[in-house]
C-alpha positions in Angstrom: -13.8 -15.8 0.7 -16.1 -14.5 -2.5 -14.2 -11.5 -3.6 -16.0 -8.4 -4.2 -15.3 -4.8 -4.8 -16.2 -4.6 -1.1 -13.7 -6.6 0.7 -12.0 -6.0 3.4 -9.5 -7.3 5.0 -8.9 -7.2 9.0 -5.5 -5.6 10.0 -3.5 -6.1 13.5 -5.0 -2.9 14.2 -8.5 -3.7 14.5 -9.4 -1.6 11.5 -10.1 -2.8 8.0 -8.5 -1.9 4.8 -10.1 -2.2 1.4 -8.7 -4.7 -0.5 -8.4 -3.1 -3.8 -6.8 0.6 -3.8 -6.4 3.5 -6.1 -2.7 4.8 -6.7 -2.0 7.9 -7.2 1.9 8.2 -7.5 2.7 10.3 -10.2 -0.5 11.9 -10.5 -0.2 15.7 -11.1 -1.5 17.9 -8.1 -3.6 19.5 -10.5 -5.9 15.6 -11.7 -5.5 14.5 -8.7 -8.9 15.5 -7.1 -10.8 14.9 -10.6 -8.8 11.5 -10.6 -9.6 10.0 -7.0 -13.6 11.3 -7.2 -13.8 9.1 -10.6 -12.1 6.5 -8.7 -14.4 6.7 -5.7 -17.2 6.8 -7.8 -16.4 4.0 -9.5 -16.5 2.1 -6.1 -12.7 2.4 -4.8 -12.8 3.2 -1.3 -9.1 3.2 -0.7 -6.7 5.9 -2.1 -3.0 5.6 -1.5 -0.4 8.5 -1.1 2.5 9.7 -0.3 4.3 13.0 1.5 6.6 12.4 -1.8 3.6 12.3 -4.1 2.8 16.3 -3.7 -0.9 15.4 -4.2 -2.0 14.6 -0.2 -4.4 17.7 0.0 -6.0 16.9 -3.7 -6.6 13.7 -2.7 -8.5 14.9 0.7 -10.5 17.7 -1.4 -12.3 14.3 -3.2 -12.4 12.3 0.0 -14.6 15.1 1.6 -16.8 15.5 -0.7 -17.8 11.5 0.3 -18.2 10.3 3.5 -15.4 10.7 5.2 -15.6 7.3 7.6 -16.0 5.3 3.9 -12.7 6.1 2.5 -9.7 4.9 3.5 -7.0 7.4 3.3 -3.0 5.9 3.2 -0.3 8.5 3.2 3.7 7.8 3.6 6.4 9.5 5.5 8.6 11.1 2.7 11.8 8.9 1.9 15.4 10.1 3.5 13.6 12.2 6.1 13.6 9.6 9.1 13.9 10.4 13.2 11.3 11.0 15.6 10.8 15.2 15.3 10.6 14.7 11.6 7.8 12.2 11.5 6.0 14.2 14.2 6.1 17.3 11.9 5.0 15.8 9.3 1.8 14.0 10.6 0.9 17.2 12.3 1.3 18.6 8.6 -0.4 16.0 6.7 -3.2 16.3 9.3 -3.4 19.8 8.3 -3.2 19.8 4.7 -5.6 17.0 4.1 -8.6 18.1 7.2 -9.5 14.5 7.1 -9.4 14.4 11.0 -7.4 11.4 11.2 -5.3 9.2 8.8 -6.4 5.9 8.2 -2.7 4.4 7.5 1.1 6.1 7.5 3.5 4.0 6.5 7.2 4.8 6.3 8.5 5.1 2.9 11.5 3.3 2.5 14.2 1.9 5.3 16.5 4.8 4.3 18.3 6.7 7.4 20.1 4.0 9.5 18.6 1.8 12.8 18.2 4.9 15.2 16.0 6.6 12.9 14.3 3.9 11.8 13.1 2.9 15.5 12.6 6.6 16.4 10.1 7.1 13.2 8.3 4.5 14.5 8.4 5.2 18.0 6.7 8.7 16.7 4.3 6.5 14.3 3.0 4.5 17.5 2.3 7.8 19.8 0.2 9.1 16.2 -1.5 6.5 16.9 -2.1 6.7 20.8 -3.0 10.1 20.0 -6.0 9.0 17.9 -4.0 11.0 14.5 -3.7 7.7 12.9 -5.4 4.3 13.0 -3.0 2.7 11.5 0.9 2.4 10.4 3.2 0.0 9.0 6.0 0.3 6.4 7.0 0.4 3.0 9.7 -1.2 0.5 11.3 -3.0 3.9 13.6 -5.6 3.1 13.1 -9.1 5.2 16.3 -7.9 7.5 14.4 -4.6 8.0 11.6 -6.4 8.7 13.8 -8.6 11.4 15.2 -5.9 13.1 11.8 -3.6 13.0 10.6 -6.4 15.0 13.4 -5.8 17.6 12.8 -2.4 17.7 8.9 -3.3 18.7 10.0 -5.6 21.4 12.4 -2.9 22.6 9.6 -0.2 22.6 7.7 -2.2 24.9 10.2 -2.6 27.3 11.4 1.0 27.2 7.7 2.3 27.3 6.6 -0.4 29.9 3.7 -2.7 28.8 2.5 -5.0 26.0 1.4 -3.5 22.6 3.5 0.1 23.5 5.9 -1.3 21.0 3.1 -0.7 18.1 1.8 -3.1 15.7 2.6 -3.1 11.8 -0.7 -3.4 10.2 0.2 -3.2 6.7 3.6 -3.2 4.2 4.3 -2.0 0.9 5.8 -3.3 -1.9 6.2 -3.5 -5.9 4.5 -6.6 -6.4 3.5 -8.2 -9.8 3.8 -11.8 -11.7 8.0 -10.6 -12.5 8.3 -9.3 -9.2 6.5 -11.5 -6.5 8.9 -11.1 -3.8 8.1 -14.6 -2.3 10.0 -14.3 0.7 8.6 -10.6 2.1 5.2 -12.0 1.3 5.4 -15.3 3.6 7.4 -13.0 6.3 3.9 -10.7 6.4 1.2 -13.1 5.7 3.1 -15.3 9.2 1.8 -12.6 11.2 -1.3 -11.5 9.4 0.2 -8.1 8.2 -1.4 -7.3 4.8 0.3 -7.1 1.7 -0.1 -4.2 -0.6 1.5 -4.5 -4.5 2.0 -1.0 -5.8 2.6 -1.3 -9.9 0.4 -4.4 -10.3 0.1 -2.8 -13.8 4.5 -3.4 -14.2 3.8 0.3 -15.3 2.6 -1.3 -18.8 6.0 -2.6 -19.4 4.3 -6.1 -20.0 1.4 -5.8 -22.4 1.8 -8.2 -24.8 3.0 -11.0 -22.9 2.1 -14.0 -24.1 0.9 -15.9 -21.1 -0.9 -12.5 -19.7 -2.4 -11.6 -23.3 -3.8 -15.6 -23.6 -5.5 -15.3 -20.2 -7.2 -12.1 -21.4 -8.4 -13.8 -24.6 -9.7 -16.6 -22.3 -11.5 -14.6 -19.8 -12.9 -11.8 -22.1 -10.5 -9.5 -19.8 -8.0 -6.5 -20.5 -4.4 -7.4 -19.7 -4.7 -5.2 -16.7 -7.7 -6.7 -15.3 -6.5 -9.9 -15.7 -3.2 -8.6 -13.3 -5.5 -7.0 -10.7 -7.2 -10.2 -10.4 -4.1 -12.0 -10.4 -3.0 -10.1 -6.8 -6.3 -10.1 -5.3 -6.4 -14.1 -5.8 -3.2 -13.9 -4.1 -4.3 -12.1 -1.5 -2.7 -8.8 -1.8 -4.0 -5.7 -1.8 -3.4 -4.5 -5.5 -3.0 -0.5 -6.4 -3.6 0.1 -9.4 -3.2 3.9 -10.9 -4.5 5.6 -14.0 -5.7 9.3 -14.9 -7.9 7.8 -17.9 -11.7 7.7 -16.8 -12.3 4.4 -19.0 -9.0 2.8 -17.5 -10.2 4.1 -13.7 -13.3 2.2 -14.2 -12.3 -0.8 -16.1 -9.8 -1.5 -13.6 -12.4 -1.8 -11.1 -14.4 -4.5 -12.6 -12.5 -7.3 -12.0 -14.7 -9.1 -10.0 -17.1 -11.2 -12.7 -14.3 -13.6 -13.2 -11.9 -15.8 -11.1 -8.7 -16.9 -12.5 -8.2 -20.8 -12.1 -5.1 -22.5 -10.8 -3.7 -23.2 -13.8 -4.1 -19.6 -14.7 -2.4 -18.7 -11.6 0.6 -21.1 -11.7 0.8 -20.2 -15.2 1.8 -16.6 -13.6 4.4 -18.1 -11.9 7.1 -16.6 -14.0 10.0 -17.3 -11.8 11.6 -13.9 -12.9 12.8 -11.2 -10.2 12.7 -7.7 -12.5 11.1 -4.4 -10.7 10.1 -1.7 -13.1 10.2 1.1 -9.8 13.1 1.7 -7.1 13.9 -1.3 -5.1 14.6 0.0 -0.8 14.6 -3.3 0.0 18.3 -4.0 -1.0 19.8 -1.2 1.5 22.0 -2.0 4.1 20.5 -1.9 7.8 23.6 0.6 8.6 23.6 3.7 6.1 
């Protein structure tokens, strides 16, 4: 497939998702809606949130001033807040603070909160999604025993709600994702059953620049350091979020689709190093 700042990848749910997204963790409120329009307008279609990111509804003020049905909008269910009234709450509340009409993907944070409330916030995420609140959902920063048991849960759903597909469907997961943090085995257990893969801090959070092997294949390819990473999880299939509140940065971070890193260039990524610059929920214990 011949990437382009247009592609899309299919999720479980019948929708699409653009493949490269615009961050915004961190962001203050008060950028946020400047940030995202210079993102759209530099041909981003996907912006990624977060209930914990404070910035939902300046995010949604730059979505509508586009069209609406060419944006995708991802929010998150905020971390350590897990069960089924919560997450109902707080759909109802993003639906309200944003005035999108409809959320194009929730996911849920991070597997904190124990196995009950992790299968009744998705319970609550599936009936979003009968409801027509959300298209799609899916999770974030799962480990692959997480994973496992959210798959029980599913299969449990269906039973207890009687009929195929009432269990849900995870569309999409989450994770940090970069050359020094590839998480090999997540990645297999999604791309098995066609889940897409999104990599939030591509950029390490600019702990890298410099590298040797990174800084070469920008000398090679006429590329910035950071373009040569956002290429780096697009070739890899992922679904790379890169962030920035620098115009020049937004943009440039964009245009990474006039080269194609080779497969030496990729195996040359290959770093064999597990080191995440962010939090890491994967590592909790399925009881809390």
């Amino acid at each position: 497939m011949a990437l382009t700042i247009d592609t899309k990848l299919k999720l479980n749910s019948g929708y699409e998702i653009p493949q490269l997204g615009f961050g915004v963790y961190q962001t203050p409120p008060s950028e946020t809606a400047r940030c995202v329009t210079e993102a759209i307008q530099a041909g981003y279609a996907h912006i990624d949130s977060a209930a914990y990111y404070r910035n939902e509804a300046a995010c949604a003020e730059a979505i509508r001033s586009f069209s609406r049905g060419n944006i995708f909008f991802t929010t998150k269910i905020m971390p350590y807040t897990l069960g089924y009234e919560s997450v109902q709450s707080q759909i109802d509340r993003m639906l309200k603070e944003t005035g999108l009409g409809y959320l194009d993907l929730v996911l849920i944070h991070a597997p904190y909160g124990g196995s009950a409330k992790r299968k009744e916030s998705w319970k609550a995420l599936v009936e979003a999604v009968e409801a027509g609140k959300v298209r799609s959902i899916g999770v974030s920063n799962y480990g692959v025993a997480h994973l496992d048991e959210l798959e029980k849960h599913i299969a449990e759903l269906e039973e207890e709600r009687g009929g195929k597909g009432k269990g849900g469907v995870i569309s999409v997961g989450q994770w940090e994702i970069h050359p020094w943090c590839p998480r090999d085995d997540i990645v297999e257990w999604c791309k098995k059953r066609n889940i897409a893969v999104e990599a939030y801090c591509p950029l390490v959070q600019g702990n890298r620049w410099g590298e040797p092997i990174v800084k070469k294949l920008a000398e090679k390819h006429g590329k910035s350091e950071a373009q040569i990473l956002i290429r780096w999880s697009l070739q890899k299939g992922l679904v790379p979020l890169p962030k920035s509140v620098t115009p020049e940065r937004i943009a440039a971070n964009a245009q990474v689709y006039d080269f194609e890193l080779t497969d030496e260039d990729m195996e040359s990524l290959d770093t064999g190093v597990y080191e995440h610059v962010s939090w890491d929920p994967t590592t909790a214990p399925l009881k809390d």
